[in-house]
Structures are given as structure tokens and as C-alpha cells.
C-alpha positions as CSV (number, residue, x, y, z in Angstrom):
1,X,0.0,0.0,0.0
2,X,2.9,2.2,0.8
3,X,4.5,1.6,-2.3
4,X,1.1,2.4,-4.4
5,X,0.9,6.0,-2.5
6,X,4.7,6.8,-3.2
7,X,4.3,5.9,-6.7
8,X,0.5,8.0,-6.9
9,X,2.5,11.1,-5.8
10,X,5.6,10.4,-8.2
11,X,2.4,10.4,-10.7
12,X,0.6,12.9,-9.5
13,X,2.6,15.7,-11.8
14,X,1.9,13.8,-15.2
15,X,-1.6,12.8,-14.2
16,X,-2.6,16.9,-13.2
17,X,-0.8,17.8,-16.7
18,X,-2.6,15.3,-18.5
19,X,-5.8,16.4,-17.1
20,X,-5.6,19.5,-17.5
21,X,-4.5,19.4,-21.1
22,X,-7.6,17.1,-21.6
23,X,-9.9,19.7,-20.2
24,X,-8.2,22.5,-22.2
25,X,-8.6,20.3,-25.4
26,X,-12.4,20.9,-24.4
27,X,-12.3,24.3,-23.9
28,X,-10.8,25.1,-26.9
29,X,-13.0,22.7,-29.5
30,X,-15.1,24.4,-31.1
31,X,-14.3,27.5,-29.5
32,X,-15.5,29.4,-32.8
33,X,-18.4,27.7,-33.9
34,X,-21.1,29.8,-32.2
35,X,-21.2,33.8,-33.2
36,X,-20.4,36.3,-30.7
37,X,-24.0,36.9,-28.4
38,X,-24.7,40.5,-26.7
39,X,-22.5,40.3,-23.8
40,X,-19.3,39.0,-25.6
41,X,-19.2,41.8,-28.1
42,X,-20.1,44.7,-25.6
43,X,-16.9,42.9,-23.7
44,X,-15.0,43.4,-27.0
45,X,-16.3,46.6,-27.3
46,X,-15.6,47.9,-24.1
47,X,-11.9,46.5,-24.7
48,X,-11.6,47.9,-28.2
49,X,-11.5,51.6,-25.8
50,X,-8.5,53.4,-24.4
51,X,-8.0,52.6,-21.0
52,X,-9.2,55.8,-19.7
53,X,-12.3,55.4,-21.8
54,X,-12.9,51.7,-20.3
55,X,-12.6,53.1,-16.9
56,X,-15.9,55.6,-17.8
57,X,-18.2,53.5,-19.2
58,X,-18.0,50.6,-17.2
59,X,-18.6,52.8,-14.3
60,X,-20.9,54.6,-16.1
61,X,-23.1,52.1,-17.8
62,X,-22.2,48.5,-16.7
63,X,-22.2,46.5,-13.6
64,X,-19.1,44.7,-13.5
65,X,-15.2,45.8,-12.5
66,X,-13.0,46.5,-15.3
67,X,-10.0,44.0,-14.1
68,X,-11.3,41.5,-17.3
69,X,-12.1,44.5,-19.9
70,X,-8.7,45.8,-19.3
71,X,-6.8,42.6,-19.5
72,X,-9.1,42.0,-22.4
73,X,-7.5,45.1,-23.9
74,X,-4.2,44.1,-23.6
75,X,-5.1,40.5,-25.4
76,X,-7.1,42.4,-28.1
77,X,-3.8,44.4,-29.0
78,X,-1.5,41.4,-29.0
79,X,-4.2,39.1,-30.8
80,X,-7.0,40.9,-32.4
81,X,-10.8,40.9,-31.8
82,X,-12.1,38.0,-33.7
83,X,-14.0,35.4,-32.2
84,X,-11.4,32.5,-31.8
85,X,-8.8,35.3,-30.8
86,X,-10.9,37.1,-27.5
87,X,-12.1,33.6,-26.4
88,X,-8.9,32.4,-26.0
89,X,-8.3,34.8,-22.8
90,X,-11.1,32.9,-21.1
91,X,-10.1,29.4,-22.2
92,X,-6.6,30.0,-20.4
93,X,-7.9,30.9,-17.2
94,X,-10.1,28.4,-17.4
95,X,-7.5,25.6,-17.9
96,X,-4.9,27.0,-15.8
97,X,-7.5,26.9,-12.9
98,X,-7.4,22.9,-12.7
99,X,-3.6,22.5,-11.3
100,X,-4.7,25.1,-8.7
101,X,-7.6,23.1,-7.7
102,X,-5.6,20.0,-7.8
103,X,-3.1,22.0,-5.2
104,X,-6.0,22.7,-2.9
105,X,-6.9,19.2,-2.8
106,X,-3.7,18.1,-2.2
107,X,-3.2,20.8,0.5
108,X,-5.6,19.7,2.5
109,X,-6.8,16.5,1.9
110,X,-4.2,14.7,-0.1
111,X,-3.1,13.7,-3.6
112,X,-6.2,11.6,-4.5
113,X,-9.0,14.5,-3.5
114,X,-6.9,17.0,-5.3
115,X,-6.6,14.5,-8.6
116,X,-10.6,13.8,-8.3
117,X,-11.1,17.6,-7.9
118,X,-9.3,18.3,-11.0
119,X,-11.0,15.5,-12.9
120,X,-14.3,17.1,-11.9
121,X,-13.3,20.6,-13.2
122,X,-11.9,19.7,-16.4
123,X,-14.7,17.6,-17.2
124,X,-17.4,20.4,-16.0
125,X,-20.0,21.2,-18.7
126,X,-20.5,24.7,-16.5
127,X,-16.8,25.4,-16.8
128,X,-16.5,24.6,-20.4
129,X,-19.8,26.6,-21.4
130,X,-17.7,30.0,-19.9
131,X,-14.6,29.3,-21.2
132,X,-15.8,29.4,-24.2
133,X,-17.7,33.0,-23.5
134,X,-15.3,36.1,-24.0
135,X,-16.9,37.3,-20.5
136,X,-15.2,37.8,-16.8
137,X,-16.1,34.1,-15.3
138,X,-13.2,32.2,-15.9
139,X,-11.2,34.9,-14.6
140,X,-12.9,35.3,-11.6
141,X,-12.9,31.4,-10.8
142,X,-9.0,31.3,-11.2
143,X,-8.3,34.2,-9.1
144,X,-11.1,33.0,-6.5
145,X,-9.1,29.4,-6.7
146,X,-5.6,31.4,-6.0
147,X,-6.4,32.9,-3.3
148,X,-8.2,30.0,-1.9
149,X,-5.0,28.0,-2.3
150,X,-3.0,30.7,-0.5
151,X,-5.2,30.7,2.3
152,X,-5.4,27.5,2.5
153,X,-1.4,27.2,2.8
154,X,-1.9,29.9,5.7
155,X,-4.0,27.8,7.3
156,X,-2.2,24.9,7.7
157,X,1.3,26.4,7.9
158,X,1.9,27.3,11.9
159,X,4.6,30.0,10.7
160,X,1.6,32.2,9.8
161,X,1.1,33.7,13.1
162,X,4.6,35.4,12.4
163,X,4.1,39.1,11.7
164,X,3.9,39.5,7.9
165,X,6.8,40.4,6.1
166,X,9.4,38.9,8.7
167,X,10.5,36.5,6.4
168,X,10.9,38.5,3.4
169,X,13.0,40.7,5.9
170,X,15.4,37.6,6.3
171,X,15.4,36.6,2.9
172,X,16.7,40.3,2.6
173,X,19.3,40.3,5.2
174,X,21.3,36.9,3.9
175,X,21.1,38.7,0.9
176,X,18.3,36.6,-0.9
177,X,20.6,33.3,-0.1
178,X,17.8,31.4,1.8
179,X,15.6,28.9,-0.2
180,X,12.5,29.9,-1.6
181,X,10.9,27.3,1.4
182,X,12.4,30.1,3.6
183,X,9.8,33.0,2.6
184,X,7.1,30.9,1.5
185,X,4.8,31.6,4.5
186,X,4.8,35.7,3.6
187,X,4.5,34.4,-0.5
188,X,1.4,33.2,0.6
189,X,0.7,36.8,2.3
190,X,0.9,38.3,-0.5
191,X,-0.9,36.1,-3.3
192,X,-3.9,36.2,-0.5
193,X,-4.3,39.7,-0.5
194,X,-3.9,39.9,-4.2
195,X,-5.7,38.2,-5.6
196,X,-8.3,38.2,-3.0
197,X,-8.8,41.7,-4.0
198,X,-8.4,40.7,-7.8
199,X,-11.6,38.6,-7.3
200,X,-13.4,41.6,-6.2
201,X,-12.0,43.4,-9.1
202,X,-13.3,41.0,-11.6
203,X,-16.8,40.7,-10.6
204,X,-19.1,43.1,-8.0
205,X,-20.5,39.7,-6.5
206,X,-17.4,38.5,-5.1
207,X,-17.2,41.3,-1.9
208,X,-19.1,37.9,-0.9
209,X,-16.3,36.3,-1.1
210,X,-14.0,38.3,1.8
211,X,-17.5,38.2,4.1
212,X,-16.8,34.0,3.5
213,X,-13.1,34.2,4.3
214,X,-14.0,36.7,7.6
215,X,-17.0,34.5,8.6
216,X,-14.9,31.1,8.7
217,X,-11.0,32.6,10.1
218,X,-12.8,35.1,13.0
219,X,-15.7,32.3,14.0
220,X,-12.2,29.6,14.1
221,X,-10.3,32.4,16.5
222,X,-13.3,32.7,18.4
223,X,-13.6,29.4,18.9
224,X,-10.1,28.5,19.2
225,X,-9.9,31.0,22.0
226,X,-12.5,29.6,24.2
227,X,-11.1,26.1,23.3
228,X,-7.6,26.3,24.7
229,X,-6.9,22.6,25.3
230,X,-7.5,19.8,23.2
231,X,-5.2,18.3,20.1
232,X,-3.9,19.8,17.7
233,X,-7.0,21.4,15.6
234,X,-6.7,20.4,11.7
235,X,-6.9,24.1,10.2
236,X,-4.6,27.0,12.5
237,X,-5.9,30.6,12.3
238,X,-3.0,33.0,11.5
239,X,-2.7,35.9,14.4
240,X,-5.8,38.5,14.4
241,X,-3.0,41.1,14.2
242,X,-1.8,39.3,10.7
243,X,-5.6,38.8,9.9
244,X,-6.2,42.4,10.2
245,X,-3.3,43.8,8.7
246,X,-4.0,41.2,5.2
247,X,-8.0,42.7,5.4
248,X,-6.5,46.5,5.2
249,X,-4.6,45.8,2.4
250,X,-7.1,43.5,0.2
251,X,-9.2,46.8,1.0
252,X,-7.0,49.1,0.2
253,X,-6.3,47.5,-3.2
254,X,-9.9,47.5,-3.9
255,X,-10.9,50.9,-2.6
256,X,-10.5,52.8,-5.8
257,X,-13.1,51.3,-7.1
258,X,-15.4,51.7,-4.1
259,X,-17.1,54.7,-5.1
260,X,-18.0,53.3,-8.9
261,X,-18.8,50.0,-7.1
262,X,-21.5,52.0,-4.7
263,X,-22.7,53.7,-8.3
264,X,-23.3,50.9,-10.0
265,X,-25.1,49.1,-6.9
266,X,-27.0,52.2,-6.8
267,X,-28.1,51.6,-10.8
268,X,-28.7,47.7,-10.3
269,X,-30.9,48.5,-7.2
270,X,-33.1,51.4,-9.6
271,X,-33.3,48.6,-12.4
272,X,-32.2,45.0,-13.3
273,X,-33.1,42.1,-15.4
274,X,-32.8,39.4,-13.3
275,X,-36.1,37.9,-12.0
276,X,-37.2,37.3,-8.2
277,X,-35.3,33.8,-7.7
278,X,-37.8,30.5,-6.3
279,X,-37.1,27.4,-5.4
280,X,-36.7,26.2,-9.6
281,X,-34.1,28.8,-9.7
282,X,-32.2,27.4,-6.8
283,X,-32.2,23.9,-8.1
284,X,-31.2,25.1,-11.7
285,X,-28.1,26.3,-9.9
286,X,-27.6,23.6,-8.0
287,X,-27.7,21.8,-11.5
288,X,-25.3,23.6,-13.0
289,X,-22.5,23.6,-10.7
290,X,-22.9,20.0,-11.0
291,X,-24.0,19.1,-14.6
292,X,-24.4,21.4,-16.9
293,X,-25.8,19.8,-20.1
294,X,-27.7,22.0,-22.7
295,X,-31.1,19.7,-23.6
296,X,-32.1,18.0,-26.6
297,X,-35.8,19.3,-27.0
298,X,-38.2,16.7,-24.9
299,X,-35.3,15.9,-22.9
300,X,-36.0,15.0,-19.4
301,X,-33.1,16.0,-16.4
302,X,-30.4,13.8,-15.3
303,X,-31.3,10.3,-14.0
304,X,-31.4,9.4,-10.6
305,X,-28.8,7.2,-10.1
306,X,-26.6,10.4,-11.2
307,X,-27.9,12.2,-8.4
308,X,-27.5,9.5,-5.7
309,X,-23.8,9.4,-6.7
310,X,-23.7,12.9,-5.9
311,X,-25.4,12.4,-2.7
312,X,-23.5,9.3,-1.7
313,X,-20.3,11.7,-2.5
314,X,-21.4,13.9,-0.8
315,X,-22.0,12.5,2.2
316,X,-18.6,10.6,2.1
317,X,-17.5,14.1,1.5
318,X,-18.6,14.4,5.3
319,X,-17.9,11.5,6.7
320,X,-13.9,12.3,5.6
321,X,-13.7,15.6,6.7
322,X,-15.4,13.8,10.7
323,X,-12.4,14.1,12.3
324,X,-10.9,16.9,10.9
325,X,-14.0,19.4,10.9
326,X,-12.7,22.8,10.6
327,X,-11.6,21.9,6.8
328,X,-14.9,20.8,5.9
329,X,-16.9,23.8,7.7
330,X,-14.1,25.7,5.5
331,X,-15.5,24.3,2.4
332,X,-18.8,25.1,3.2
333,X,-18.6,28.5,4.6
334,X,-16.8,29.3,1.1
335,X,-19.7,27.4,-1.0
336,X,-22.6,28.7,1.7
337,X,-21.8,32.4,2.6
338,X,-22.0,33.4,-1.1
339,X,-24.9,31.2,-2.3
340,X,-26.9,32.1,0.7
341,X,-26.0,36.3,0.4
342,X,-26.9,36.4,-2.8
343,X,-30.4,34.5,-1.9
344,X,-30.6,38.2,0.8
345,X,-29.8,40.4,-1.3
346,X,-32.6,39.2,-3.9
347,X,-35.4,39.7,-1.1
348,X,-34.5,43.6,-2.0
349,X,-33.0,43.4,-5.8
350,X,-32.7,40.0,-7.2
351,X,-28.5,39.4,-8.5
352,X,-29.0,36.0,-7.7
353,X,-27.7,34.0,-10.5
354,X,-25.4,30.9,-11.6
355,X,-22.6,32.3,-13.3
356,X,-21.6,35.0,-10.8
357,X,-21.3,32.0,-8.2
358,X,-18.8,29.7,-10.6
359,X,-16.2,30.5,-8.3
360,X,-18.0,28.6,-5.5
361,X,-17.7,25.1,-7.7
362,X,-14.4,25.1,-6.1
363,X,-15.5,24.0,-2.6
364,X,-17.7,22.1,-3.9
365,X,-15.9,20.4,-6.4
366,X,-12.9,19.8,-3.5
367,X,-16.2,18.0,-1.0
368,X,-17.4,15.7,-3.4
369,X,-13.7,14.4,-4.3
370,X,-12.9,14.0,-0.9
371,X,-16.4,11.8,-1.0
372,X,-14.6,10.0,-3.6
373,X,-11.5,9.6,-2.0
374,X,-13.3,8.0,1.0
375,X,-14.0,4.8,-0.7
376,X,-10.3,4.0,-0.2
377,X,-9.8,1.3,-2.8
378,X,-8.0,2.1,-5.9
379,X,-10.6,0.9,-8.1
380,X,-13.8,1.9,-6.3
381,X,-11.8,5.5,-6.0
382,X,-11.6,4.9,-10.0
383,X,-15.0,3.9,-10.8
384,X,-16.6,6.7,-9.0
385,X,-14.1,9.2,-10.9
386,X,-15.1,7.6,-14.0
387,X,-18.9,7.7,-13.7
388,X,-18.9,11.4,-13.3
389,X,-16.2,12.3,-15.5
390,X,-18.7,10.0,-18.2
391,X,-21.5,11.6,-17.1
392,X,-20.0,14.8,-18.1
393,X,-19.0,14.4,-20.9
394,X,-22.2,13.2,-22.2
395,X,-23.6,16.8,-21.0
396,X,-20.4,18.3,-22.3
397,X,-21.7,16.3,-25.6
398,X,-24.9,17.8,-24.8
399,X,-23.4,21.6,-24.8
400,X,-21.9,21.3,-27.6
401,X,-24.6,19.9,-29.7
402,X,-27.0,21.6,-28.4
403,X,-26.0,24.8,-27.2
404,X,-27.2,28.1,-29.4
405,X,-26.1,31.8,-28.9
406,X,-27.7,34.6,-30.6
407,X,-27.3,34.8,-34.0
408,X,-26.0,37.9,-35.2
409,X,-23.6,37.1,-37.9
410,X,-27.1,36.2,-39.8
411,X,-29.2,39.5,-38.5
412,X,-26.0,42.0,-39.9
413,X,-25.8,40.0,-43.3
414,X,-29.6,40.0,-43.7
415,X,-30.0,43.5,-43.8
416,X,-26.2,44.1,-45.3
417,X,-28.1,42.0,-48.4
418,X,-30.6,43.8,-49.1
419,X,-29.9,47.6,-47.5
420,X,-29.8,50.9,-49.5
421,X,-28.3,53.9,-49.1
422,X,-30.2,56.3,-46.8
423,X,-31.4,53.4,-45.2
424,X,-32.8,54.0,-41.2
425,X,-31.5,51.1,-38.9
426,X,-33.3,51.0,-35.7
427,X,-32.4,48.8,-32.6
428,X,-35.1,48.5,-29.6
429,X,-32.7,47.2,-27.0
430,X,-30.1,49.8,-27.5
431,X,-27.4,48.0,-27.0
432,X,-27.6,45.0,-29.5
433,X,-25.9,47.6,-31.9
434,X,-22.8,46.4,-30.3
435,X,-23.3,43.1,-31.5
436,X,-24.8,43.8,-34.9
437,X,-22.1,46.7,-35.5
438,X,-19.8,43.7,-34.6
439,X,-20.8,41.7,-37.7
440,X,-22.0,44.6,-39.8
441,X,-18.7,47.0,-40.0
442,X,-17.1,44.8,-42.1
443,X,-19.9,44.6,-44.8
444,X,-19.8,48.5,-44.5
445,X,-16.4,48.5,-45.1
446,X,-16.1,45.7,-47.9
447,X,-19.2,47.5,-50.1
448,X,-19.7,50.9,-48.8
449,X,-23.0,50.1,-47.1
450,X,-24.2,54.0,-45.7
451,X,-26.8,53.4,-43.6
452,X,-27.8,56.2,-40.4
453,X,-28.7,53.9,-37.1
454,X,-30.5,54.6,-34.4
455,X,-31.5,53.4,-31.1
456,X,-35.3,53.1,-29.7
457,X,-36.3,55.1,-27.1
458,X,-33.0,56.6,-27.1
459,X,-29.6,56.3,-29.3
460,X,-26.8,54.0,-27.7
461,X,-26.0,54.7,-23.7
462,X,-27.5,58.4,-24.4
463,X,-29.7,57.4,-21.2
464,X,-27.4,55.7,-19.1
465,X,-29.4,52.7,-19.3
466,X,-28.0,49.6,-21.1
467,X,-31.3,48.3,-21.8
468,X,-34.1,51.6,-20.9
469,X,-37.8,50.0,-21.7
470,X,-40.0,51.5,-24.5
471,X,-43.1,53.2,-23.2
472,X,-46.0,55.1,-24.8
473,X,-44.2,58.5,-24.2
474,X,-41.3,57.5,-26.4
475,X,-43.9,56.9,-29.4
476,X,-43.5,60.7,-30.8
477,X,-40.0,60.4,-30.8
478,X,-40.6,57.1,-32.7
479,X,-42.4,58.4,-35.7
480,X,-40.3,61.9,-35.7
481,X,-37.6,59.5,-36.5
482,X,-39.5,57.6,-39.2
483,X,-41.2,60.8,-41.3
484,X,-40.4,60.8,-44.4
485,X,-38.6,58.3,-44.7
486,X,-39.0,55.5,-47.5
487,X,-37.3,52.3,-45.7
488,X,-36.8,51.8,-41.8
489,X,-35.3,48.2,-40.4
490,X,-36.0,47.3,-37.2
491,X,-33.5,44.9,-35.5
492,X,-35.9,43.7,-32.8
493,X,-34.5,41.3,-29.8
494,X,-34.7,41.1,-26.0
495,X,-38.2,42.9,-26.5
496,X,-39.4,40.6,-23.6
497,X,-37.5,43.1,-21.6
498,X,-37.4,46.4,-23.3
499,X,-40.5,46.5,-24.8
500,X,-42.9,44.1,-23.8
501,X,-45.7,45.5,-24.9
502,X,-44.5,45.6,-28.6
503,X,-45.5,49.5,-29.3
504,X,-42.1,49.5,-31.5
505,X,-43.8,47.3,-34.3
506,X,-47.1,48.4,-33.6
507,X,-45.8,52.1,-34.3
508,X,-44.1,51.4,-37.6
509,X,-47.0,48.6,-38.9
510,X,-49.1,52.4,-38.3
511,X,-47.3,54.0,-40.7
512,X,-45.3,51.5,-43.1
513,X,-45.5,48.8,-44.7
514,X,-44.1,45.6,-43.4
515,X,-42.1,43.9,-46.4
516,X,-39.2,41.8,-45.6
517,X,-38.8,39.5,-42.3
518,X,-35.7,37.2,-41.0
519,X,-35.9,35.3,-37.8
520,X,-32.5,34.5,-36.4
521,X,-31.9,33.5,-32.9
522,X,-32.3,35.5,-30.6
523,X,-33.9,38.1,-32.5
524,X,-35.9,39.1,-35.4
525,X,-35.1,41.2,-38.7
526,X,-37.8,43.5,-40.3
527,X,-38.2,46.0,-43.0
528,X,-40.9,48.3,-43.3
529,X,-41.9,50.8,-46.7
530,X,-43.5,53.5,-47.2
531,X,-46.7,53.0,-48.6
């Protein structure tokens, strides 16, 4: 037995490579089949800015942290803005986020949770989906998963109730002669508080994510404190003065953002798109984190030996952690805290929503392997591994099939086919110009298309609104921008949202003729005439 665990950590190198080059090989097939949807081109729009510029809107009209639109930027200048080219910034976060979950595993559980952990990520349909979208999620999983990693090495590493920096102050002093073992305490330090404050940067949701980290390393103090005797406990809290010290500084690194963030929270509280979350909208997350397939039409869920596997896992996930308690009540505060805060906060606003928690598959993930770890022999440890993995991969399968984005390669070529000059373009949620302007400009450029374009009830971000809804007192504004003209388009999509009662169409159809019409997904394409 001994021999088999020396030789599964000799392995354990080549087995982490190998799986995480089989979950990039997923990540990246494909990777340009599906058009660019709304919120990939407003990324690449966004990016396409000067830095200054990206700063502006973003604060101004969006409600995310411009860490990914200005690393975006910097890949867009190195590699372009095509499709292929701006997914590729995701798709290496998303791969280079397996070894770190692998490390977490090993950290505190050993090689075999850290090798089922990594197995479960690279093989997540949920993971795969947004590493494949040029949006922020990937991102903000890898530097959630950092700074979980470095936190986790603090807490098990009893040299962390050294004041920070002492060993760096060492290191100094024998004149950087020390091995790197010797300052790998304040290493950890530092990555924490970066990249703690990274995650923050890359998405609004994540302040949940310092609450968890508070929550779980105060309530182990606290308890540690009034707990004096007893064995040695299986996580060790750094010193409150350390603890402190770290907090300032991943505040500090965030605060100059602070005063957009309280903006934007300020614009998502007036108006948002997400709906009131139930109970199907909790279980549809709950889904996702662990099986994310994209259904064939008439498809029924997963089956339910899939989900007693999960729950057997599960509770094996428990039943490992019984004696060392503190590392699972770390899992779950880090899974839990966030879940649960953004189910609060959607009694006053609803954010609550699937991909803004992706970062909380980590825990997750790192509970059910150590469920699968638990089974102890080799082959059962394997067979477990292997179920899932297959099972995702059939709803990876599923993804790819099945899985559809808005189609605006076909809306801009539509009307690029059979547009004249003079031409009025009108869009009713303002901001899928981005993505039709995305396909369009290079028609426009290749045959001189001149067409004027126009947003409806106001032009492009003019309100400071991404999405402001169409009402009856927008109508006169409407037809002031339709007299006299001979042919108006009307690229029509998320009307659900911005104009649910349909007065756009039922404006024009007063005045014009309607002569052409192309469905695509996600939208619809229409021409009208003048009589």
C-alpha cells in the first residue's frame, strides 16, 4: 500500500498535466463555432477603448469591474478581436484553474481529493460553457481558486502567526541566499491579499467572497480561544493582528473602485433584469455547478442514479472531513456564505444568479472528491471518478450539440443583403448595436454600405441605461424619426424586456408597410416601406 501512495505522488505531476491538457482540449474545440452573443461583443467593445475610456463606461453604464475588460484590452492588441482570438483569454484561465484546484486538494486532503477535484473541473460542462464565452467568469474562478489556495497554505502552515513580512526581511538580510521554502509563509501573504482583492475586481458579486473568508477565520479564532486545550485542531488561524493587517490591504487595493462600485449598486438596485429567484431557480443552480448539459428538445433531467452518486459523494464528503471538521466547515462556509448572500440580497433586488457563483464550484468540487477519495480502494476511487467524469461528458456532448447563442452574424448580413443607401437602422434594446455593429462594419467597409442607425427610445447609452424599456411617451419620438422616410429596419430582440408591450412594431405597422422579415436567434429582422 505504501508503495502504491509513493508511486501516486511520483504520478501525480503527469496525471494533473494530462488532465488539465484534456480539459483544455475541451475548452478550446469548437471554441469558434457559435457567433459572438450581446454580452461577448459589448466585452469586445468595451476593450476595443483606451484605458481611460474603459474606466468611464464601465462605471458609467455597466455592472461589473474592469479588471477582465482591461486585460481584455491588452489581449485584443496582441491578438485581435475576432472570435477565436478574445475567447482564448477565457479558455486559459479556465485551464490554468485545474492544477490550482488539484493543489487545494492536495493541500488539504491529499493527492487523490486534489486529482478527483481536478478530474471534476476539467470535465465540468458549467466550466466549459464559460470558457468558451469572452466574459469575466473564468477569470474570476482562477483568481477565487488562488487565493483560496494561498489561504489555505496559511492555514495549515503554523509560521503564519509570524508578523507579515518577517521572512521577506530575512530573505533580505542573507542577501536573498535562503531557499524559496524560507519565505514561502509571507508568498502566501501576498498572493492572498492579491488576488483576494483581484476577485473583487473581476466581478461586483465577489465582496461575498471576503464576508466568507471573515466569517470562517474570525468564527475559528473565536472558537479556538475559548477552546484552549485539546489536540492539535486540523486548520490553524493566523494571528488577528496578521488577519487584520491582510483585510486593510485587500481593502486598500480594492478601494479605488469603491465609489463606482456604490454607483453601480446604486443603478442595479433602480433597475435590473434578473427575476425574483424561487425554489426552480435554486435547483437550476444547483444543476449547474454539478452538470451542466444544454437539452435535446423533450429531454428530461439527469437520472437518478446520477444524483444518488452525488449524494452518496457527498456524504462521504462528510464522513472524511469527521475528524478533521474545521476543513470541511471551510468548504462550506466558502460554498454557503455566497450562495446564501446572494439569496438576501434578492429579497430587496434579485443578482442571484449561476454564473456569478462559478467560483464557489471550487469547494464544492474539492467536498465531493474528498467523498470519492473515502472509498479507499483504488478501483472503487476509480470507478466513482469515472462515472462522473462520463456523465459529463455526455452533457459536455450535450453543450456542444445543443447549445445556441444569438445569431448575429445572420441579423448584420440580412440587412447588409438587401440595405440601400439612406437606409434607417433601428435597434429597440439599444445595446444590441454592439453586436450587430460587430458583424455589420465589415460589410460597410467591404461595399460601402451607408446606412444612419438609431436606437429606440434613445440612441446608444444616451440614457445611461444599457437596456431603458420603451413606453408610450417614447412613441412621438418614434415616428419623428420615421417621417419621411422610404425604408426603416428594425432589429428587434430582448423585446421581452425592453418592450414588452410591442409599441415599437405596432408604431411602424401604423405607418409602413411591413415587407421583408428574417428570424434568427435571438432576434428578429424587419423591413418596413413606405406606402
Amino acid at each position: 500500500m505504501m508503495d502504491e501512495e509513493i508511486n501516486l505522488e511520483e504520478l501525480a505531476p503527469w496525471l494533473v498535466l494530462l488532465i488539465t491538457l484534456i480539459g483544455g482540449g475541451l475548452r478550446v474545440l469548437l471554441l469558434d463555432r457559435q457567433g459572438m452573443w450581446l454580452d461577448e461583443t459589448f466585452s469586445v467593445w468595451l476593450a476595443n477603448h483606451n484605458v481611460g475610456e474603459i474606466l468611464w463606461w464601465v462605471a458609467r453604464i455597466d455592472q461589473h469591474p474592469p479588471l477582465y475588460y482591461l486585460l481584455l484590452h491588452g489581449w485584443i492588441t496582441l491578438n485581435g478581436d475576432t472570435p477565436y482570438a478574445v475567447r482564448w483569454l477565457s479558455v486559459i484561465f479556465g485551464i490554468a484553474t485545474i492544477p490550482v484546484i488539484y493543489l487545494i486538494g492536495k493541500r488539504l486532503s491529499g493527492v487523490v481529493v486534489g486529482l478527483a477535484a481536478a478530474v471534476l473541473l476539467a470535465l465540468s460542462p458549467f466550466h466549459i460553457r464559460y470558457a468558451q464565452e469572452t466574459r469575466m467568469y473564468t477569470l474570476l474562478t482562477f483568481n477565487a481558486a488562488v487565493a483560496i489556495y494561498a489561504l489555505v497554505s496559511l492555514l495549515t502552515d503554523a509560521r503564519a502567526v509570524r508578523p507579515i513580512g518577517s521572512q521577506l526581511r530575512e530573505f533580505w538580510r542573507a542577501r536573498c541566499r535562503l531557499p524559496i521554502q524560507a519565505i514561502e509563509t509571507d508568498l502566501a501573504w501576498v498572493v492572498f491579499m492579491v488576488f483576494s482583492a483581484a476577485t473583487m475586481l473581476t466581478h461586483n458579486t465577489a465582496v461575498l467572497f471576503p464576508l466568507a473568508t471573515n466569517i470562517f477565520v474570525l468564527g475559528l479564532l473565536l472558537f479556538q480561544r475559548i477552546k484552549k486545550a485539546g489536540p492539535l485542531p486540523a486548520l490553524q488561524t493566523p494571528s488577528l493582528g496578521n488577519w487584520v493587517k491582510a483585510q486593510f490591504v485587500i481593502l486598500l487595493l480594492w478601494s479605488p473602485w469603491s465609489i463606482a462600485f456604490i454607483r453601480q449598486a446604486r443603478g442595479v438596485y433602480q433597475e435590473f433584469w434578473i427575476p425574483k429567484p424561487d425554489w426552480d431557480a435554486v435547483v437550476r443552480a444547483l444543476k449547474s455547478f454539478l452538470n451542466a448539459p444544454t437539452p435535446a428538445p423533450g429531454q428530461t433531467g439527469q437520472g437518478q442514479m446520477i444524483w444518488l452518486l452525488y449524494a452518496a459523494a457527498l456524504g462521504l464528503g462528510v464522513w472524511h472531513y469527521r475528524k478533521k471538521m474545521p476543513r470541511f466547515l471551510f468548504l462550506v462556509t466558502l460554498f454557503a456564505v455566497p450562495f446564501l448572500g446572494e439569496l438576501i440580497v434578492s429579497i430587496v433586488r434579485p443578482i442571484f444568479y449561476d454564473r456569478t457563483l462559478i467560483w464557489i464550484t471550487i469547494p464544492l468540487f474539492l467536498i465531493l472528491a474528498a467523498g470519492v477519495a473515502q472509498l479507499k480502494f483504488r478501483f472503487l476511487v476509480l470507478l466513482a471518478v469515472g462515472v462522473l467524469g462520463v456523465n459529463n461528458l455526455f452533457a459536455a456532448a450535450d453543450y456542444f450539440r445543443f447549445m445556441q447563442k444569438e445569431d448575429w452574424r445572420t441579423a448584420a448580413g440580412y440587412v447588409a443583403n438587401f440595405a440601400q443607401a439612406g437606409d434607417l437602422v433601428l435597434f429597440n434594446a439599444t445595446w444590441v448595436q454592439i453586436p450587430f455593429d460587430y458583424y455589420f462594419q465589415a460589410y460597410e467597409n467591404q461595399y460601402a454600405i451607408r446606412v444612419e442607425k438609431r436606437g429606440v427610445p434613445v440612441d446608444l447609452f444616451d440614457s445611461g441605461v444599457v437596456e431603458p424599456k420603451m413606453t408610450e411617451r417614447d412613441i412621438p419620438r418614434l415616428l419623428s424619426l420615421i417621417d419621411g422616410r422610404k425604408r426603416v429596419w428594425l432589429v428587434y430582440s430582448h423585446d421581452w424586456y425592453t418592450d414588452p408591450q410591442r409599441l415599437i412594431p405596432q408604431a411602424l405597422a401604423s405607418k409602413m408597410k411591413l415587407t421583408r422579415q428574417r428570424d434568427f436567434y435571438g432576434g428578429r429582422v424587419q423591413l418596413y416601406e413606405a406606402p
